[in-house]
C-alpha positions in Angstrom: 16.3 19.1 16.3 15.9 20.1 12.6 12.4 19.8 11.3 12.2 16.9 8.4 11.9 18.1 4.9 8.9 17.0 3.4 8.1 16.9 -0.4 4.5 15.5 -1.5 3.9 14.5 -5.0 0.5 14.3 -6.0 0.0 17.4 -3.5 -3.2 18.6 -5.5 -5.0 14.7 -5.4 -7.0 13.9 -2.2 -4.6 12.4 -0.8 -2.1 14.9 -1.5 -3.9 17.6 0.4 -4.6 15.2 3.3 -0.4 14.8 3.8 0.1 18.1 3.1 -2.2 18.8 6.1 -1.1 16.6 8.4 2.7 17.3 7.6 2.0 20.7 8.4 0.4 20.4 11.6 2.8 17.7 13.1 5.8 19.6 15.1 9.1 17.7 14.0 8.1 17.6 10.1 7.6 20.4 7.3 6.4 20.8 4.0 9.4 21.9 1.8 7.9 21.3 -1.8 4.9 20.2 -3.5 4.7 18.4 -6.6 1.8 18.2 -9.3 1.6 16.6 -12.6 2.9 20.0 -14.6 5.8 20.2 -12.2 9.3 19.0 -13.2 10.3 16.5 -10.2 13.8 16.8 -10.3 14.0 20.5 -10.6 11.4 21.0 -7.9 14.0 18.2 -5.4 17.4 20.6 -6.9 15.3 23.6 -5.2 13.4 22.6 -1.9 16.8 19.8 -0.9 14.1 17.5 0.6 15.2 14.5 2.8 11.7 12.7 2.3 9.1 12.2 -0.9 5.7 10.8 0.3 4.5 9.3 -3.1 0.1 9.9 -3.8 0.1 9.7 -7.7 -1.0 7.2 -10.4 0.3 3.8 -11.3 1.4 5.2 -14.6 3.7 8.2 -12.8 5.0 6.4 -9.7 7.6 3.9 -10.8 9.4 7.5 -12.8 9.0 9.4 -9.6 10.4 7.1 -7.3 13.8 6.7 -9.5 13.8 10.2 -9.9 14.3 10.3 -6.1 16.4 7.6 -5.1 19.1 8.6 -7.5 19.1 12.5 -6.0 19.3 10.5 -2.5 15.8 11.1 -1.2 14.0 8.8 0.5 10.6 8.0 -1.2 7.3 6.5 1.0 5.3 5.1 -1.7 1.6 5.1 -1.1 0.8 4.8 -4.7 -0.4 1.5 -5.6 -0.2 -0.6 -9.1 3.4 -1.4 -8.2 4.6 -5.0 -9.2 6.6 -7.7 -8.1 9.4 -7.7 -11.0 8.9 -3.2 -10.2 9.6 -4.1 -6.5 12.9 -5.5 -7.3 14.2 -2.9 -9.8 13.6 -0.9 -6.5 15.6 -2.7 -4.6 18.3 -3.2 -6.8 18.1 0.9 -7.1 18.0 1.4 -3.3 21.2 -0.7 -3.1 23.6 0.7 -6.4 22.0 4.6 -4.8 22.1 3.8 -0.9 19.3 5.1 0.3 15.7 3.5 1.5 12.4 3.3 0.2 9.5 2.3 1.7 6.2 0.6 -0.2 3.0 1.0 1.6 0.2 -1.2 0.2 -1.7 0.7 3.4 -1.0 3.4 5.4 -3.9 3.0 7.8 -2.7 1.2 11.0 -6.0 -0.5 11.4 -5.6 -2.6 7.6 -2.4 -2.9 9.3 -3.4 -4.8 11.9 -6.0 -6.8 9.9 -3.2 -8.4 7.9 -1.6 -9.1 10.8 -4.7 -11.0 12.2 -5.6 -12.8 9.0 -1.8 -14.2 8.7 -2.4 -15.7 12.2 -6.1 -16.9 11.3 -4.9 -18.4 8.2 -2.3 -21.1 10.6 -6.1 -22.7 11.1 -7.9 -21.7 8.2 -6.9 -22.8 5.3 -9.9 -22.5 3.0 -10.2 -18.1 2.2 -11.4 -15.5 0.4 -10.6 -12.2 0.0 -13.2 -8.7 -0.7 -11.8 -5.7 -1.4 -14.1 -2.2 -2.1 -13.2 0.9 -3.2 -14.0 4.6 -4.2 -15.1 4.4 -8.3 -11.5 6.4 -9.2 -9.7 4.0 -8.3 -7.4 2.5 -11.2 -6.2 -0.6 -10.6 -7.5 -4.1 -9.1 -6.6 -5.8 -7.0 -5.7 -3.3 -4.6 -2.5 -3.5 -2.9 -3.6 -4.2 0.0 -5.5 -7.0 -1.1 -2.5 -8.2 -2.8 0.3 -7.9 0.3 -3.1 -9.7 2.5 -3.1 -12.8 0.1 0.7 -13.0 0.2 1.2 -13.2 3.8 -1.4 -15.4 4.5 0.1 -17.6 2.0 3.5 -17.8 3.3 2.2 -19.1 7.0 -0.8 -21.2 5.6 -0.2 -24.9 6.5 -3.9 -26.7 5.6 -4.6 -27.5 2.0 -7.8 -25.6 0.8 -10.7 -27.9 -0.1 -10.6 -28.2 -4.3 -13.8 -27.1 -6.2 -15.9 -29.6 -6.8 -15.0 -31.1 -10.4 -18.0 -29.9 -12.1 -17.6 -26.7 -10.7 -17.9 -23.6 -13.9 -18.6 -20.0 -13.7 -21.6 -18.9 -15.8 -19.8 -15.4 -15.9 -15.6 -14.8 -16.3 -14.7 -14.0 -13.6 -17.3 -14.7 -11.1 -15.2 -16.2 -8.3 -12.9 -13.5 -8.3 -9.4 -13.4 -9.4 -6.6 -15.6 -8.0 -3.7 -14.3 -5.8 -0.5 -15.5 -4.4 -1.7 -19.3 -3.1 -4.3 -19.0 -5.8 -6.5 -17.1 -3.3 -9.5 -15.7 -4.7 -9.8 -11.8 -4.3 -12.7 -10.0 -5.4 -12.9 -6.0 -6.2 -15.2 -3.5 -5.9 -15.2 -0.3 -7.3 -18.7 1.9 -6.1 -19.1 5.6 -5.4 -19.3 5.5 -0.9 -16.5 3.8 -0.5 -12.8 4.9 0.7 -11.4 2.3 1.3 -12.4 -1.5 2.9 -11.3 -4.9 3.0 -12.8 -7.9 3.9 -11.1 -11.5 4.5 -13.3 -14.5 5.3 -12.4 -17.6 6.5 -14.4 -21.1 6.1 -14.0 -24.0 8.3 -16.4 -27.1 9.3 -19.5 -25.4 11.1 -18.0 -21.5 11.5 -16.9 -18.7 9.7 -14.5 -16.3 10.8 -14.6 -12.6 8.9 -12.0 -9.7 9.9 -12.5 -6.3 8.0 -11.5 -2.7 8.2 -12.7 0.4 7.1 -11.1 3.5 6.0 -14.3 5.9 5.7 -11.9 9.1 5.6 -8.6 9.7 4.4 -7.6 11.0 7.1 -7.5 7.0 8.2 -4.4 6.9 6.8 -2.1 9.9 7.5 -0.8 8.5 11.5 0.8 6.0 9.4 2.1 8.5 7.0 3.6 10.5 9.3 4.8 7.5 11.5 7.0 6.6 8.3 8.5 10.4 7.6 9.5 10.2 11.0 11.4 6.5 10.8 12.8 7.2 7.3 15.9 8.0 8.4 16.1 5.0 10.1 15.4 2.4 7.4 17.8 0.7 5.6 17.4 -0.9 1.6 13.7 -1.1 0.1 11.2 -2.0 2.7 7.4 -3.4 2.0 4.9 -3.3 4.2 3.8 -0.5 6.8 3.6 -3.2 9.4 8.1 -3.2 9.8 8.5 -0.2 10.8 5.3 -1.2 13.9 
């Protein structure tokens, strides 16, 4: 079998050199083309003929970058985060007018993966939630995406009403109880030198508690996933969120 063509934008970033490396070192996948900001994309894709783009840039650059592809036919993993829900559907409208998928990847690590997977099924009993997210001090935007694509799902299976503030309830500081998601759950970001990437999402009930949280502490955390997507890209179909459909 042909090896797939791999082209990483972003290739110079940290995580750019972290898919480069693990592109290069996995047998049924190669690096055909890298991509940094003083590159011309669509010349670079007319040279190298890739059949993938794994996405690592900026939330300014990514939306360009992804059209860019999906109207020369390549199929773009996004990783880059900052990516809206009115964004989301231009990209599926695109991916449907050009025929070819695209995958959106609040989180490449399996292990956030899984913890959005475990807080959608805690939420069916615990209603009343709260969501921390930390992060490196680079990092642009907030909330992450992660944090984002957590509240939504829990939203969607959530059953119980959350108990209301109490009516005298204020916060001395804007801001102080976090920002409000999909289901008007609070999320809370934190941007501090140490951190790759965590999450935490606590639940309340009468008498317990019940936290879940992952850890990236390398970015290597999140390159199984990455590779786990070039090698099903062929095989999607449309625009596809979430790292947990192709589990």
């Amino acid at each position: 079998m042909s090896s797939i063509r791999v082209l990483v934008t972003g290739a110079n970033g940290r995580m750019g050199r972290e898919v480069v490396h693990a592109v290069n070192v996995a047998d049924d996948m190669e690096v055909v083309a890298t991509v940094n900001r003083e590159d011309n994309l669509q010349s670079v894709i007319t040279d190298s003929h890739p059949d993938v783009l794994v996405e690592f840039t900026t939330p300014e650059s990514v939306m360009a970058n992804v059209r860019t592809a999906l109207q020369n036919r390549v199929i773009p993993l996004v990783g880059t985060t900052g990516i809206g829900p009115a964004e989301v559907e231009t990209l599926r409208q695109l991916c449907t007018e050009t025929q070819t998928a695209c995958l959106i990847a609040p989180n490449f690590a399996l292990g956030a993966i899984l913890l959005m997977r475990f807080s959608a099924e805690a939420a069916r009993y615990f209603p009343d939630v709260e969501i921390i997210e930390l992060h490196h001090e680079q990092k642009k935007d907030a909330p992450s995406g992660t944090a984002a694509k957590t509240a939504e799902m829990i939203a969607s299976v959530r059953t119980g009403t959350p108990r209301p503030a109490p009516s005298d309830a204020f916060e001395a500081f804007v801001g102080a109880r976090g920002g409000r998601a999909a289901g008007e759950i609070p999320v809370h970001s934190v941007r501090l030198p140490g951190f790759v990437a965590s999450q935490e999402v606590i639940f309340g009930g009468p008498g317990q508690r019940l936290t879940l949280r992952h850890d990236s502490i390398d970015r290597a955390s999140f390159m199984p996933g990455v590779v786990l997507a070039i090698q099903k890209a062929a095989t999607l179909s449309g625009l596809v969120y979430g790292l947990e459909h192709l589990l």
